[in-house]
C-alpha positions in Angstrom: 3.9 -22.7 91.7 1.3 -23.1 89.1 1.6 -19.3 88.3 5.3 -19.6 87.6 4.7 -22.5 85.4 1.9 -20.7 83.5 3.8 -17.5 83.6 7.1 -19.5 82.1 4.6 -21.3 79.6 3.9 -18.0 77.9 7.3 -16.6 77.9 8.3 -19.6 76.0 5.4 -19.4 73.7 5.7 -15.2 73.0 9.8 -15.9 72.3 8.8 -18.7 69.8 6.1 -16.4 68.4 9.1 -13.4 68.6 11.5 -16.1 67.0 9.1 -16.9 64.1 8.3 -13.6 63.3 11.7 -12.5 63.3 12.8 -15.4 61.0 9.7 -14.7 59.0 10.2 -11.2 58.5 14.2 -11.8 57.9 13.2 -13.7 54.8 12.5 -12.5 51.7 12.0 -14.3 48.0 13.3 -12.6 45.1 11.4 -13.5 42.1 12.9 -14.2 38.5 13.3 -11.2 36.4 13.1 -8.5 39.7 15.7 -7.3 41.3 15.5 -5.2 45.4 17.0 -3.2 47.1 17.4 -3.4 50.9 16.7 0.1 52.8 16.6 0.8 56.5 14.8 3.6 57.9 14.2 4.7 54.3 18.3 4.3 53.0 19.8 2.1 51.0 21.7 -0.7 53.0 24.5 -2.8 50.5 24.4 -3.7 46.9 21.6 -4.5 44.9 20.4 -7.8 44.7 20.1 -9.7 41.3 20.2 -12.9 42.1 16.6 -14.7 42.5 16.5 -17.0 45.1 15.3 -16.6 49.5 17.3 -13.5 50.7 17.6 -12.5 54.2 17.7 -9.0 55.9 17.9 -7.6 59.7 14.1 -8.0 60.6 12.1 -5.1 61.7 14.4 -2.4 60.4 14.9 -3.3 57.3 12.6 -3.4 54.0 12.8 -4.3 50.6 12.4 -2.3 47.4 11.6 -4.7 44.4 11.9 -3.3 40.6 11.4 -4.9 37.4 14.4 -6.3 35.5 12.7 -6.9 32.3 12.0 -4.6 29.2 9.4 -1.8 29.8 7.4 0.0 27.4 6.9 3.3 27.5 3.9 5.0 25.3 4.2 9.0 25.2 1.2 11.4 24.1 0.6 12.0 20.6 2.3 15.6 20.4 1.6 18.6 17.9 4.5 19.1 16.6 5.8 21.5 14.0 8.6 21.0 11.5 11.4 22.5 10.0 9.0 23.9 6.8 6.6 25.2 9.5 4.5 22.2 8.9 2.8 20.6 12.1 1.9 17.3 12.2 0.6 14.4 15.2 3.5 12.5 16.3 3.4 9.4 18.5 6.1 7.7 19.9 7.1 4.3 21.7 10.2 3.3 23.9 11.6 0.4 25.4 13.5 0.9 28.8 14.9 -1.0 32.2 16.4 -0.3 35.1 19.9 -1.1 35.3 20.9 0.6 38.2 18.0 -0.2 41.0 19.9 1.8 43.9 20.0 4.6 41.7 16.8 4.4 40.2 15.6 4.2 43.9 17.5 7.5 45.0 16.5 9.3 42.1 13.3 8.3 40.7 11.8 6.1 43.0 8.4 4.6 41.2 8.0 3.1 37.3 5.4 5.2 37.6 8.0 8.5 38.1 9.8 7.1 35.9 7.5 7.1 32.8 6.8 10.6 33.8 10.1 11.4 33.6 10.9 9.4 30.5 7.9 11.5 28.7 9.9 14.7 29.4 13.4 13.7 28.1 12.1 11.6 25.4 8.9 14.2 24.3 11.4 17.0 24.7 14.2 15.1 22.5 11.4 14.3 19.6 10.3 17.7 19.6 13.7 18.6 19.2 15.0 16.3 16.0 11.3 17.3 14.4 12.1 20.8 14.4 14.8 20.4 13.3 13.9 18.4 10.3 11.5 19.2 7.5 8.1 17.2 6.4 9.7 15.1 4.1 12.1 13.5 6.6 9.6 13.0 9.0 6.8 11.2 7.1 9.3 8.7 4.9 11.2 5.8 6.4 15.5 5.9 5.8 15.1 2.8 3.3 13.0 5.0 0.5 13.3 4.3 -2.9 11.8 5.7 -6.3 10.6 2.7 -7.3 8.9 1.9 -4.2 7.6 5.5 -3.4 6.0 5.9 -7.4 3.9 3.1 -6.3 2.6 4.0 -3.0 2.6 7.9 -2.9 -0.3 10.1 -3.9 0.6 13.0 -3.6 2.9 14.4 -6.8 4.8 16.4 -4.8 7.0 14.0 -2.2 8.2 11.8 -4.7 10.5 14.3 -6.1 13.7 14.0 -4.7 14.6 11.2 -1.7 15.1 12.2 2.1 18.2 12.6 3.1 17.9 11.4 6.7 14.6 9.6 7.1 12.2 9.2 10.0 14.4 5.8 10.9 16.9 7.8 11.1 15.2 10.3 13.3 14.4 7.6 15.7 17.8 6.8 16.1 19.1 10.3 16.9 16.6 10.4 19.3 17.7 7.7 21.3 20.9 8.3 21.0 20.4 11.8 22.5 17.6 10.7 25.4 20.3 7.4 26.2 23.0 10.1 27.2 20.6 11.3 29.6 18.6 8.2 31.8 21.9 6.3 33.0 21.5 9.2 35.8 18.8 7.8 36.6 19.5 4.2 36.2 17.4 3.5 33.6 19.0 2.3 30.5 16.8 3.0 27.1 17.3 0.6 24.4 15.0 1.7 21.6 12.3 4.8 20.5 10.1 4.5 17.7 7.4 6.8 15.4 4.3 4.8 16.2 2.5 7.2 14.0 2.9 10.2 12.1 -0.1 12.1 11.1 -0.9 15.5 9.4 -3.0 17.9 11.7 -6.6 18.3 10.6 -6.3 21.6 8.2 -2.6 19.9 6.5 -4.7 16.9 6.2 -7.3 18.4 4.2 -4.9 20.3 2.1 -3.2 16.8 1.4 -6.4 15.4 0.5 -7.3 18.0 -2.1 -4.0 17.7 -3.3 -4.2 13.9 -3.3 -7.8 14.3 -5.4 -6.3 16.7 -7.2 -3.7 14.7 -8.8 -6.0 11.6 -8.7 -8.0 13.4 -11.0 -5.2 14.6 -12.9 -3.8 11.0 -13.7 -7.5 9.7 -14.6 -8.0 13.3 -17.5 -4.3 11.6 -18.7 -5.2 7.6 -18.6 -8.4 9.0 -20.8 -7.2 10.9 -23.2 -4.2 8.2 -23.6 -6.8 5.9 -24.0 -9.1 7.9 -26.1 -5.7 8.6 -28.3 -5.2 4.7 -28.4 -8.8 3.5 -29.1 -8.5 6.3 -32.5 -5.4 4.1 -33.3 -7.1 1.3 -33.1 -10.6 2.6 -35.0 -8.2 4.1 -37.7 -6.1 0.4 -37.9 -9.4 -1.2 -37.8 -10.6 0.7 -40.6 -7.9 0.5 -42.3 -7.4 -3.1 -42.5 -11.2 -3.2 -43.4 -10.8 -1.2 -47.0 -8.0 -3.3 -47.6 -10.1 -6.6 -47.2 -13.3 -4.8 -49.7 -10.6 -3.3 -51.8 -8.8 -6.8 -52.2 -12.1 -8.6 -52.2 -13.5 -6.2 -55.1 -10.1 -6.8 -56.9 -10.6 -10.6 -56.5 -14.5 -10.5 -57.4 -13.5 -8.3 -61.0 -10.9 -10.9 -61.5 -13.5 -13.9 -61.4 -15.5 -12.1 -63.1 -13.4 -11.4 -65.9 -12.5 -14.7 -65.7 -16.1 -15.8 -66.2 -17.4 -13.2 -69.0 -14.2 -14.2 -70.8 -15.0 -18.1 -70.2 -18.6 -17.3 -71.1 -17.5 -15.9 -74.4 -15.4 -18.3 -75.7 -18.2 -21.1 -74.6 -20.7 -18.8 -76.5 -18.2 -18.7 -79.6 -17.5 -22.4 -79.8 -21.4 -22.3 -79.6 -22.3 -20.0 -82.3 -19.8 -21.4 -84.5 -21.4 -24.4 -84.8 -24.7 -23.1 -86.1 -24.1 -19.4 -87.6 -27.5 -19.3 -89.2 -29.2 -19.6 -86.0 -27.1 -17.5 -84.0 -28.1 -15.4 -86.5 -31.6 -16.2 -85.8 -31.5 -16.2 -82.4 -29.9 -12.5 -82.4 -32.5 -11.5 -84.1 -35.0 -12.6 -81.4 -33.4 -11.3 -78.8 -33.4 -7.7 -80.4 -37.1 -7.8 -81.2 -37.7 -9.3 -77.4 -35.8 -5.7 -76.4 -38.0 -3.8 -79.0 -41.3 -5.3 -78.4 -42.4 -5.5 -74.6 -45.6 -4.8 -72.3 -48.9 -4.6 -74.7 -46.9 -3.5 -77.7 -47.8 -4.9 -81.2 -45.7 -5.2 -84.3 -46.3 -5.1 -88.1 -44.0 -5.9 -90.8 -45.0 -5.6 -94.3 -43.9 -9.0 -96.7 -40.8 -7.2 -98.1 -39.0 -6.9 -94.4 -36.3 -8.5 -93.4 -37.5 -10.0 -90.6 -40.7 -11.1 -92.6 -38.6 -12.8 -95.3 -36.1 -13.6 -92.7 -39.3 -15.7 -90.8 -40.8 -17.0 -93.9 -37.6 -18.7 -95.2 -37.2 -20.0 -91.6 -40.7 -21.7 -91.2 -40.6 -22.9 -94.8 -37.2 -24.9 -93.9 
């Protein structure tokens, strides 16, 4: 009797454990921003779930696929790529993708992982495509170019002559455009590409560089010799403007003193008027100071002029 009771005992307990199990394997939580996929034995069982939320399925048989809802980002290789004017260059691209369709993304890709595999073919293969077919120009310059703007920011002389007519925004767009036709097969919807980076391959590069020195060197020989042309200007303006200060101080200077020998003149008339004998006199001093320097002596007999001229001088 004991037996059966311990034998029942256990039966109970296993089909609560059984119970348990099954309700615990029945349930299933669907996070915010996933979305699943029920399969049984490996095939897809109803529609996609979306909602988030506690899900049920048949225990034991069935299981759950879960795939991001959100925005993914894809990040290809930088590729060698060459262009429509046989130039290569590095080129480096960025998508964003989701999956849209999870049962179809199950059945034909299976993995994220797959799936950026696959995304590096179409999208690689598309890039390489629209850069073929384009030339440098297009490539390297954004849609929105304008003189102004590329002037100011371009070295080299030669890409700033005449503007792209498609532009490497432009590019991007086509790209998507043609890759988007493509990944809705696969249940993956893409919703943007974009040129991370552009670069020139090493020997391009170095040409560029030259060039770029090249023209740098150029523009420095002209910015001398304009300012070797301006700082003559300036010397000759300087120069200039200095003669015409001497030539206008001389004339000023011969003025005043014209002014002052003809002043002196007249003072020295109203002078010697006032005493002719003595001006006279005086004249006659100043021509013997002019005769007689140094050491020199002088005789004069009675009967000079200057003698008598002395004579009648001291005697007054």
């Amino acid at each position: 009797m004991q037996n059966t009771k311990k034998l029942i005992n256990s039966l109970l307990i296993g089909l609560a454990v059984l119970v348990v199990v099954t309700i615990w394997d029945g349930l299933y939580v669907l996070p915010e921003g996933e979305q699943a996929v029920v399969t049984q034995f490996g095939r897809p069982v109803g529609d996609p779930v979306n909602q988030a939320g506690l899900k049920f399925k048949m225990p034991f048989i069935q299981e759950v696929q879960f795939f991001d809802k959100r925005i993914l980002i894809w990040d290809g290789e930088p590729n060698q790529i060459p262009t429509n004017d046989k130039t290569f260059v590095y080129v480096d691209n960025t998508a964003r993708w989701r999956i849209t369709d999870p049962l179809r993304f199950l059945q034909a890709v299976g993995t994220e992982q797959r799936a950026n595999t696959l995304l590096n073919d179409i999208i690689a293969g598309t890039v390489r495509d629209m850069v073929n077919r384009n030339d440098l120009i297009e490539v390297i310059r954004s849609s929105d170019w304008s003189d102004e703007y590329m002037t100011s920011t371009v070295q080299s002389r030669d890409l700033i002559l005449t503007p792209p007519s498609v532009g490497r925004d432009r590019i991007a767009q086509e790209v998507l455009e043609a890759a988007a036709r493509v990944t809705p097969q696969y249940g993956i919807e893409l919703t943007d590409v974009m040129f991370r980076r552009v670069n020139y391959i090493e020997s391009v590069r170095l040409r560029v560089y030259d060039r770029m020195i090249s023209e740098r060197n150029r523009i420095a020989a002209e910015r001398r010799s304009t300012g070797e042309g301006q700082k003559a200007e300036i010397l000759g303006r300087v120069e200039r403007d200095r003669l015409e200060i001497i030539s206008a101080a001389e004339r000023e200077a011969f003025e005043i003193r014209g002014q002052a020998d003809a002043e002196a003149t007249r003072i020295y008339a109203e002078a010697y008027s006032l005493d002719p004998e003595f001006f006279a006199f005086l004249k006659s001093m100043e021509s013997y100071q002019d005769i007689i320097s140094g050491n020199s002596s002088l005789v004069l007999s009675t009967d000079s002029d200057l003698f008598r001229y002395l004579e009648r001088h001291r005697l007054n």
